[in-house]
C-alpha positions as a Markdown table, in Angstrom:
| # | Residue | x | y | z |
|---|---|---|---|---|
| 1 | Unk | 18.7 | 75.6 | 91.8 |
| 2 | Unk | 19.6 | 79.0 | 89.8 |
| 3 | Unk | 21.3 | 80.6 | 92.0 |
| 4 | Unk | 23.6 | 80.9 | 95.2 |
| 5 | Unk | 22.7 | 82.0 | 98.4 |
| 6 | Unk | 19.8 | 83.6 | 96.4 |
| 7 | Unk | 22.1 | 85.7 | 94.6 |
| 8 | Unk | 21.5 | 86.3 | 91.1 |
| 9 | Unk | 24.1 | 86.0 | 88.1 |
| 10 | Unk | 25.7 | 89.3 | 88.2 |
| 11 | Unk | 27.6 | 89.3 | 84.8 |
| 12 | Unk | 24.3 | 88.2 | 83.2 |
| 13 | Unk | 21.9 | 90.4 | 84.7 |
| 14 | Unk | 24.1 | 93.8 | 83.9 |
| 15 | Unk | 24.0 | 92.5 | 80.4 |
| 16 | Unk | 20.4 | 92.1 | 80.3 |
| 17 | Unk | 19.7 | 95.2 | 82.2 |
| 18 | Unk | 21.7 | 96.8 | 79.6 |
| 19 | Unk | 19.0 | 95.6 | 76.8 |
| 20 | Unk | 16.3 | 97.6 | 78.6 |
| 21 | Unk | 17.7 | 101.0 | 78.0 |
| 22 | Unk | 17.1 | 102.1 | 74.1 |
| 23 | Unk | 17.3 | 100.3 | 70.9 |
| 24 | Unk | 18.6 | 96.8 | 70.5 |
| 25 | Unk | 20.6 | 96.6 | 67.0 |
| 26 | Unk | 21.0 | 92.9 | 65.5 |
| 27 | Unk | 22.5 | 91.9 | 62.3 |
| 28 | Unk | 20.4 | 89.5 | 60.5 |
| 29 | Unk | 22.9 | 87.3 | 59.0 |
| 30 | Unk | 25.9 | 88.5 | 61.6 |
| 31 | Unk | 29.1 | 86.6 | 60.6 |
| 32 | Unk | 30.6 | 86.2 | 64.3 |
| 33 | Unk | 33.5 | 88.6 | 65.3 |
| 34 | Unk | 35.4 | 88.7 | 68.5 |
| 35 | Unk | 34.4 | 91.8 | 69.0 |
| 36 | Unk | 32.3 | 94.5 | 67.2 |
| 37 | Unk | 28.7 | 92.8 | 66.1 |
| 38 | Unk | 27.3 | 95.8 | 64.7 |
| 39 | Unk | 27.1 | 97.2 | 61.1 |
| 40 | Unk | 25.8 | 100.2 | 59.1 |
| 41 | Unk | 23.5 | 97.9 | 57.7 |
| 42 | Unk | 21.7 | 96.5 | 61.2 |
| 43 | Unk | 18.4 | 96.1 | 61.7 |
| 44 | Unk | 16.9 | 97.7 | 64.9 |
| 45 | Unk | 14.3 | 96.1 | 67.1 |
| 46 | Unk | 12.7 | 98.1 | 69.0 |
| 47 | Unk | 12.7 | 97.9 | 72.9 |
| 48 | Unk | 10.7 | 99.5 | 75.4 |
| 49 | Unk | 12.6 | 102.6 | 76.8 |
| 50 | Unk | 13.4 | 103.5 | 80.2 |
| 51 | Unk | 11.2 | 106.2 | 82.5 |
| 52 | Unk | 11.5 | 109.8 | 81.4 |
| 53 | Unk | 14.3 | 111.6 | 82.1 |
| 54 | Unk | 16.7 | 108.8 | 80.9 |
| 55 | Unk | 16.6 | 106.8 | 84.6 |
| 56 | Unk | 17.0 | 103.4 | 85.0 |
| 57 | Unk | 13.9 | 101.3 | 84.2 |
| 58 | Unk | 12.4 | 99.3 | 87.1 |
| 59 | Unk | 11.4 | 95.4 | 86.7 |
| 60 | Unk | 8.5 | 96.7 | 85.3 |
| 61 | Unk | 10.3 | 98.4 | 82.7 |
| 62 | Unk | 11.5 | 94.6 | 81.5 |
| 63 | Unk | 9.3 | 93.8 | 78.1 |
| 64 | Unk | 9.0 | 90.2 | 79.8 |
| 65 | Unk | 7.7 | 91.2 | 83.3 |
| 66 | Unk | 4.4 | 90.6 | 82.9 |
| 67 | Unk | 5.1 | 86.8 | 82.5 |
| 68 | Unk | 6.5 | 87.2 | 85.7 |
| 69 | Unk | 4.3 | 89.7 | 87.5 |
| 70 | Unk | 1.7 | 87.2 | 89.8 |
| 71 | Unk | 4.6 | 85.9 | 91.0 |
| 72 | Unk | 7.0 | 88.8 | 92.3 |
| 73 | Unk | 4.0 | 90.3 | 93.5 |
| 74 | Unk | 3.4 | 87.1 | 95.8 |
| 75 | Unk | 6.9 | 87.2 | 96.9 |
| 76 | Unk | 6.7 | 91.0 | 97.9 |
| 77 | Unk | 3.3 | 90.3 | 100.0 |
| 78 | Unk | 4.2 | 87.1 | 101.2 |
| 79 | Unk | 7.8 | 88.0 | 101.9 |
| 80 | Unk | 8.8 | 91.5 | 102.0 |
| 81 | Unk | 11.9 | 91.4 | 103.5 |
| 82 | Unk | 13.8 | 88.7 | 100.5 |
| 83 | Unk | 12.0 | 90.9 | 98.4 |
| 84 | Unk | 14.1 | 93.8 | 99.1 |
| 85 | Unk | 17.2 | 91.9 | 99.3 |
| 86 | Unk | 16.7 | 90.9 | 96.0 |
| 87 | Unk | 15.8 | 94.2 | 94.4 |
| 88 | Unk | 19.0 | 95.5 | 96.9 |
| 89 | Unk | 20.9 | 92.9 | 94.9 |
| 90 | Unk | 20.0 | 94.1 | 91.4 |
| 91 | Unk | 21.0 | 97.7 | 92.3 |
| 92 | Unk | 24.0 | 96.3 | 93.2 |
| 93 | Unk | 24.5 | 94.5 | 89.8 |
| 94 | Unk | 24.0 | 98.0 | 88.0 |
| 95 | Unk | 26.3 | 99.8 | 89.8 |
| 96 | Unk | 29.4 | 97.3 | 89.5 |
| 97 | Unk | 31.3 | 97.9 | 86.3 |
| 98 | Unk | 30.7 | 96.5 | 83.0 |
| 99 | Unk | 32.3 | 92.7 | 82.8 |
| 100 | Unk | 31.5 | 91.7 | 86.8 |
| 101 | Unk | 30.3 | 88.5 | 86.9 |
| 102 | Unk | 29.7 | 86.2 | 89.6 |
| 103 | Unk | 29.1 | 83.3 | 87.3 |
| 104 | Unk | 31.9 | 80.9 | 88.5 |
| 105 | Unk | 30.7 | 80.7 | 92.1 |
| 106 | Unk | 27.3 | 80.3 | 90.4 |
| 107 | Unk | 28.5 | 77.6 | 88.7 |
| 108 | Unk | 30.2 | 76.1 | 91.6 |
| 109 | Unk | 26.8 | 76.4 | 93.5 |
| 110 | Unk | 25.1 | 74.3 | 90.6 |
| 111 | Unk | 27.5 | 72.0 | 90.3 |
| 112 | Unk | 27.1 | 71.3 | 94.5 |
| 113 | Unk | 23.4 | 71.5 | 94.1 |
| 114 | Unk | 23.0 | 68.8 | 91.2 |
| 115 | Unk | 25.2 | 66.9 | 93.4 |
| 116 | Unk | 23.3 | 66.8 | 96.4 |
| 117 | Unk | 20.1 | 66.4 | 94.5 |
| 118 | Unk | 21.0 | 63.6 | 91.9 |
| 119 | Unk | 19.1 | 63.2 | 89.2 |
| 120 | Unk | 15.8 | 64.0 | 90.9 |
| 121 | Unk | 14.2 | 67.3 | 89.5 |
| 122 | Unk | 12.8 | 68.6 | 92.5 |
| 123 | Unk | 10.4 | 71.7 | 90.7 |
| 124 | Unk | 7.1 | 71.8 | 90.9 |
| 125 | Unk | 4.8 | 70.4 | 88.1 |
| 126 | Unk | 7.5 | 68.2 | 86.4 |
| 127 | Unk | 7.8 | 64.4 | 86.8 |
| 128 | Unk | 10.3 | 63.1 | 89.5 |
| 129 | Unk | 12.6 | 60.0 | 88.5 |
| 130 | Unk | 11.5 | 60.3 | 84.4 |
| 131 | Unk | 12.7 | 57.0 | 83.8 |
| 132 | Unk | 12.8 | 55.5 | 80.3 |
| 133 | Unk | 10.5 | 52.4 | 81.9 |
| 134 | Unk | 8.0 | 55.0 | 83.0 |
| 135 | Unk | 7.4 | 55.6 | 78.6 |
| 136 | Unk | 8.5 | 51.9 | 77.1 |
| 137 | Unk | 9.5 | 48.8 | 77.6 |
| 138 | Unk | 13.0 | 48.6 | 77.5 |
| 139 | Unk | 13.6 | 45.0 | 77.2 |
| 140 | Unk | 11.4 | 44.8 | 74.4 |
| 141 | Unk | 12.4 | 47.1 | 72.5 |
| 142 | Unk | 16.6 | 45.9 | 72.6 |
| 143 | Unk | 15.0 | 43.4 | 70.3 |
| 144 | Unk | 14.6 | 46.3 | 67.7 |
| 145 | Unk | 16.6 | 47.7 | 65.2 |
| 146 | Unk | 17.3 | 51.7 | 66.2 |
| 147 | Unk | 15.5 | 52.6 | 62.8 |
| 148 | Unk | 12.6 | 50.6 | 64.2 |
| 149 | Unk | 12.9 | 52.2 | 67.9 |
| 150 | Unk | 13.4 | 55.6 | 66.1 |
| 151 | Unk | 10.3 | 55.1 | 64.6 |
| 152 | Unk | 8.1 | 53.9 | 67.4 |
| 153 | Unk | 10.1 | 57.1 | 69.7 |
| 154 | Unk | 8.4 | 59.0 | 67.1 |
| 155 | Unk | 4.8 | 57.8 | 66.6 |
| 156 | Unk | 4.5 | 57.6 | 70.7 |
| 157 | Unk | 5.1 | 61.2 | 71.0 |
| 158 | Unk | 3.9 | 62.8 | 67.3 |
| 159 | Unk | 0.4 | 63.0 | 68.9 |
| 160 | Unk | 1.7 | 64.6 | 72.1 |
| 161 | Unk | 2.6 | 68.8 | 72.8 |
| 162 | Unk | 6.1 | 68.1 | 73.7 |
| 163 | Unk | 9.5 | 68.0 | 72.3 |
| 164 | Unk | 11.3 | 64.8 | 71.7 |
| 165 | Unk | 14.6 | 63.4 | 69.6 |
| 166 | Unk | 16.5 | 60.5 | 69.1 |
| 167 | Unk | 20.3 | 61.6 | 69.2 |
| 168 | Unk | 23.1 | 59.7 | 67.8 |
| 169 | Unk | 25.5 | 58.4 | 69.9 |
| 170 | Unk | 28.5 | 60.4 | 69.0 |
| 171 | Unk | 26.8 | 63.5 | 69.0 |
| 172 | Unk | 25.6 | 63.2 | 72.6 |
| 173 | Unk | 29.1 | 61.7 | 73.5 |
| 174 | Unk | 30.1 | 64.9 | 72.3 |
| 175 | Unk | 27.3 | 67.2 | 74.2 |
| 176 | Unk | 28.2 | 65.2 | 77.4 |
| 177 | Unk | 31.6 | 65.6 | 77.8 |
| 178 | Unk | 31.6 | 69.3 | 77.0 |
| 179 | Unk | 28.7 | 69.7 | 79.6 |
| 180 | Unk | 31.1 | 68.2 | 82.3 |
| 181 | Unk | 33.7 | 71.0 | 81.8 |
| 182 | Unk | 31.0 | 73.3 | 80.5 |
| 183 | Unk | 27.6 | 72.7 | 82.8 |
| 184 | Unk | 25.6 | 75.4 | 81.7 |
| 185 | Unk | 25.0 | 77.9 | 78.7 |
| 186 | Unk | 22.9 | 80.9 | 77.5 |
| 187 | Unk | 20.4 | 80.8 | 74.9 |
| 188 | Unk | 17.9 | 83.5 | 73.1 |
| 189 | Unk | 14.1 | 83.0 | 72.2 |
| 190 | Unk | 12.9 | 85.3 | 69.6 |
| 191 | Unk | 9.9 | 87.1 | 71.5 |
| 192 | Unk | 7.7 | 90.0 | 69.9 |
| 193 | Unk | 9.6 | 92.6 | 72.5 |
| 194 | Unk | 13.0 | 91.1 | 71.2 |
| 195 | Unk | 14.9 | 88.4 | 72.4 |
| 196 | Unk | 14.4 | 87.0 | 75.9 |
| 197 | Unk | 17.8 | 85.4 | 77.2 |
| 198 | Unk | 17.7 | 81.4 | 79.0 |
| 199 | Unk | 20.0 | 79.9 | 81.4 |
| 200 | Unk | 20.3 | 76.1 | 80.6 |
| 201 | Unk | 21.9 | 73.9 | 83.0 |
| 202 | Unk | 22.4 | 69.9 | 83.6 |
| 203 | Unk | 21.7 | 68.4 | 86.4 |
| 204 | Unk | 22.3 | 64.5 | 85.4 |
| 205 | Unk | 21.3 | 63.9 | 82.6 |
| 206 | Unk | 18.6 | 66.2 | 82.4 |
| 207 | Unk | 19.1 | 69.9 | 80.8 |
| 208 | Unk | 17.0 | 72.5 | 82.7 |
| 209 | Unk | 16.3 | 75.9 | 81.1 |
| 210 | Unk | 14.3 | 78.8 | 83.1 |
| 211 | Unk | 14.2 | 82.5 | 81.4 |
| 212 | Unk | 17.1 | 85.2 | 83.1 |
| 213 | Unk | 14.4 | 87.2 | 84.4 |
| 214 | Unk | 13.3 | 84.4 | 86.4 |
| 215 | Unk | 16.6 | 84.0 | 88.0 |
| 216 | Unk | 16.4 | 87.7 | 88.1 |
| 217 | Unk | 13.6 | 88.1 | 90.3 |
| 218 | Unk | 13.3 | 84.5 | 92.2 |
| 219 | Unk | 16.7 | 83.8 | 92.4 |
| 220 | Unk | 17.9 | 80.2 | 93.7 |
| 221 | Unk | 14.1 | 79.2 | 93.5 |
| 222 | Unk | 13.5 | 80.1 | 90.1 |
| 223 | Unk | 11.5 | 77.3 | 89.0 |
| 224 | Unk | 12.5 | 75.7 | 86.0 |
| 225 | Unk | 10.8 | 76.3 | 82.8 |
| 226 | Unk | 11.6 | 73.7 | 80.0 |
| 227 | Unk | 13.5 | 70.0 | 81.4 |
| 228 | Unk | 15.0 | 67.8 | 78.6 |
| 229 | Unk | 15.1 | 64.4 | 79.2 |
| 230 | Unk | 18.1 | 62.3 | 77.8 |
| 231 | Unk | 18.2 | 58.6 | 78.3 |
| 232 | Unk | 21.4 | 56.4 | 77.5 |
| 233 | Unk | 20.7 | 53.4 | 78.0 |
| 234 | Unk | 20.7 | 52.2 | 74.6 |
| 235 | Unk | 23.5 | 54.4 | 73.6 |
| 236 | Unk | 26.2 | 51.6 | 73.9 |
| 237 | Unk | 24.1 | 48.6 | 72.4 |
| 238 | Unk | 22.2 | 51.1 | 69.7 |
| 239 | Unk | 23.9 | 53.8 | 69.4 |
| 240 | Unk | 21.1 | 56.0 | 69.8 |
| 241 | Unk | 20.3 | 58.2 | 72.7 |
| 242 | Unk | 16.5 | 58.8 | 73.7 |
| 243 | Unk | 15.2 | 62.6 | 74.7 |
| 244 | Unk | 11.7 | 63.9 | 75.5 |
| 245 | Unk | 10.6 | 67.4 | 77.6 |
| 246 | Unk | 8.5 | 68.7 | 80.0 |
| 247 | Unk | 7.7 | 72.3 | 79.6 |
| 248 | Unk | 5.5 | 74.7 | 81.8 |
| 249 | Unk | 2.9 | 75.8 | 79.3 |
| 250 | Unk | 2.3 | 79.5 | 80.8 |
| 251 | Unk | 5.9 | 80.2 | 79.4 |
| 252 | Unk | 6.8 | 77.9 | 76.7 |
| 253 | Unk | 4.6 | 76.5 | 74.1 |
| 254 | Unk | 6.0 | 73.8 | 72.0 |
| 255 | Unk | 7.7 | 75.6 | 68.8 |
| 256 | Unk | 9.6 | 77.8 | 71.9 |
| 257 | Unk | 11.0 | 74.8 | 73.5 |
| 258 | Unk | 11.8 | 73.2 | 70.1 |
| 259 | Unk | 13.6 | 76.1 | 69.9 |
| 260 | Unk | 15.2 | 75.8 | 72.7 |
| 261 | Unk | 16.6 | 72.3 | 72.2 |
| 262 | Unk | 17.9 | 73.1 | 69.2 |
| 263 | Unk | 20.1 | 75.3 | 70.7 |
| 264 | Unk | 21.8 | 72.5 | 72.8 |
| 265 | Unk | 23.5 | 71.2 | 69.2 |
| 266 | Unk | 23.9 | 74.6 | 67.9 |
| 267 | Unk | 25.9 | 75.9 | 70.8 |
| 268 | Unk | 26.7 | 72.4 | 73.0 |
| 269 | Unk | 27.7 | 69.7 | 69.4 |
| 270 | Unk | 28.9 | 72.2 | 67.0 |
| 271 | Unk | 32.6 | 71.8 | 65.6 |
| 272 | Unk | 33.0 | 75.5 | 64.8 |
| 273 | Unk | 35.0 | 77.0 | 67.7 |
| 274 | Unk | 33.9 | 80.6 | 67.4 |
| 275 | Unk | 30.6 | 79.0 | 68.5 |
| 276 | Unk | 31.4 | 76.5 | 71.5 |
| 277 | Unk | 34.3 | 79.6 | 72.5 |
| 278 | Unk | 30.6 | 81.4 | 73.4 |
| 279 | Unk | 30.1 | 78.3 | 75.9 |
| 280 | Unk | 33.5 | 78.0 | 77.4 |
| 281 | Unk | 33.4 | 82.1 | 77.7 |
| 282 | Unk | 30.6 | 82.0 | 79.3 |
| 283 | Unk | 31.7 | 79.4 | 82.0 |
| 284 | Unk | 35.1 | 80.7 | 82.6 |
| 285 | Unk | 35.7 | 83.5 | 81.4 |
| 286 | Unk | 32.5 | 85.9 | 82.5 |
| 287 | Unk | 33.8 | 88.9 | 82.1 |
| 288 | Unk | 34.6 | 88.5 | 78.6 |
| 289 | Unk | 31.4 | 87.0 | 77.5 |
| 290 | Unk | 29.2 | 88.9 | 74.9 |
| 291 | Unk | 25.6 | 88.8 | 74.9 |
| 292 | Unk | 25.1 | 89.8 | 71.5 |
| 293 | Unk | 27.0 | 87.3 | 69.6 |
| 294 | Unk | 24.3 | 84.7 | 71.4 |
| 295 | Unk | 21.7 | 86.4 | 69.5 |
| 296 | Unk | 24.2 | 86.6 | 66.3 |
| 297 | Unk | 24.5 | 83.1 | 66.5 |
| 298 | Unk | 21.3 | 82.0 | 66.8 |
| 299 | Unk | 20.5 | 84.5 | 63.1 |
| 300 | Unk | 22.9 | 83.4 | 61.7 |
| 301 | Unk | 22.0 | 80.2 | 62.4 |
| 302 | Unk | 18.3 | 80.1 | 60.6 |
| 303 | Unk | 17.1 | 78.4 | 64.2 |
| 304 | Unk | 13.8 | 80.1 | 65.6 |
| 305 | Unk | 12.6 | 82.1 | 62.6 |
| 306 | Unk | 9.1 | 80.5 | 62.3 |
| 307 | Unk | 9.3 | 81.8 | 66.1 |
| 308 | Unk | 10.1 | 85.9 | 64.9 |
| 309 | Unk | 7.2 | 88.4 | 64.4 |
| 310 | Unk | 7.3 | 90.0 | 60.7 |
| 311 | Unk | 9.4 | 93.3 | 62.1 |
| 312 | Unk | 10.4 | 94.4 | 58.9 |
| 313 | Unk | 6.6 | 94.8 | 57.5 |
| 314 | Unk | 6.5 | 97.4 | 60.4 |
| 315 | Unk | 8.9 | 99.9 | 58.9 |
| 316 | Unk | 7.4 | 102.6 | 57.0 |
């Protein structure tokens, strides 16, 4: 579902490819710009150089490939050919200039896809039809107040590795309407290498997030990684909205996709417009987008700084 015809996000992976090639510089507490994000003071995180001689790295020289490695080595024996085409593809992407982007026919694509497919999540290892009668009983619980079905949400899935909420109406009125102009966004996750970059995109009412470099390398059937699950139905009578996840556990574990969820509000049901411009940017206007102010927002921002190893106790 990540991609069409196979073909990988263009303006993202140039940007990402870009990340691989020296020293990664991120302001801490970055007030957003339009433009520059840097400063004299910035802190640099340090990123796995390229082969000698100053080439371009390979997939292998991606800090995040060996999460990835059993399966582009299966695609390469068990399909050579889409393989190549793939790896033809990224080439491609590095030789087009800075600020191509084919993200509005990949949004197009999505948008046909999630279509055709409904709310049905159709990858591997995640429930199909995640109703909210498959968790509780709805009819019971009307009878409840939404402190009391707040409550119960909670004590069901405290004792469970997954993510969960209970959003207020408005702000999901909010996050819903924007997702219909806006269907899909980019995220960071702090990871020991850096930052690792995710594509989240609805499909219903469910919000699917897979990692770039999964895009990157398995294009259209990049499984997804991380499914949030939002349920309405008592949004009119309670004014609450239910969520819960599904997560694949050899890429997430739960403080990652708590992470990630939180990033829906920051980025999706925030009312400073610096920070949903990022989302409509990204959407519509590609080749403006900036990478970099992602990761700046998310700093700023506090979110994910449980999830950050201790970089500065590394400096001499």
């Amino acid at each position: 579902m990540w991609g069409a015809r196979g073909e990988p996000m263009a303006g993202a992976l140039q940007q990402v490819s870009g990340l691989y090639r020296g020293a990664l510089a991120v302001r801490s507490r970055a007030v957003l710009r339009p433009l520059g994000l840097l400063s004299p003071q910035a802190r640099l995180l340090a990123v796995p150089r390229g082969p000698a001689g100053g080439g371009e790295p390979g997939l292998e020289g991606n800090p995040f490939y060996g999460r990835y490695r059993d399966k582009i080595q299966a695609l390469r024996r068990s399909n050579p050919g889409v393989f190549e085409s793939r790896m033809e593809k990224r080439s491609e992407v590095k030789k087009q200039p800075v600020g191509h982007s084919k993200q509005t026919e990949f949004i197009k694509y999505m948008e046909e896809k999630a279509e055709a497919l409904g709310t049905k999540a159709s990858k591997e290892g995640f429930t199909k039809d995640k109703t909210l009668d498959s968790i509780l009983n709805v009819e019971m619980v009307k009878e409840k107040t939404p402190e009391e079905i707040k409550q119960i949400w909670k004590q069901y899935f405290s004792a469970k590795d997954t993510v969960y909420a209970v959003i207020p109406a408005e702000t999901f009125d909010l996050i819903w309407k924007r997702s219909q102009n806006c269907p899909s966004f980019l995220c960071a996750l702090p990871r020991k290498e850096g930052y690792e970059f995710f594509v989240g995109q609805w499909s219903g009412t469910e919000l699917h997030f897979t990692a770039l470099i999964n895009i990157q390398t398995r294009g259209e059937t990049a499984a997804s990684q991380l499914i949030l699950y939002h349920y309405p139905e008592l949004q009119k009578e309670k004014g609450i909205v239910l969520m819960t996840a599904e997560m694949d556990s050899r890429f997430l574990n739960v403080p990652e996709a708590q992470c990630l969820a939180n990033q829906v509000q920051l980025f999706c049901a925030t009312d400073r417009p610096e920070t949903y411009g990022l989302v409509e940017t990204f959407n519509h206007r590609p080749n403006e987008f900036k990478y970099m102010a992602v990761i700046a927002e998310l700093e700023q921002s506090g979110l994910g700084r449980e999830l950050k190893p201790r970089w500065d106790s590394d400096e001499a």
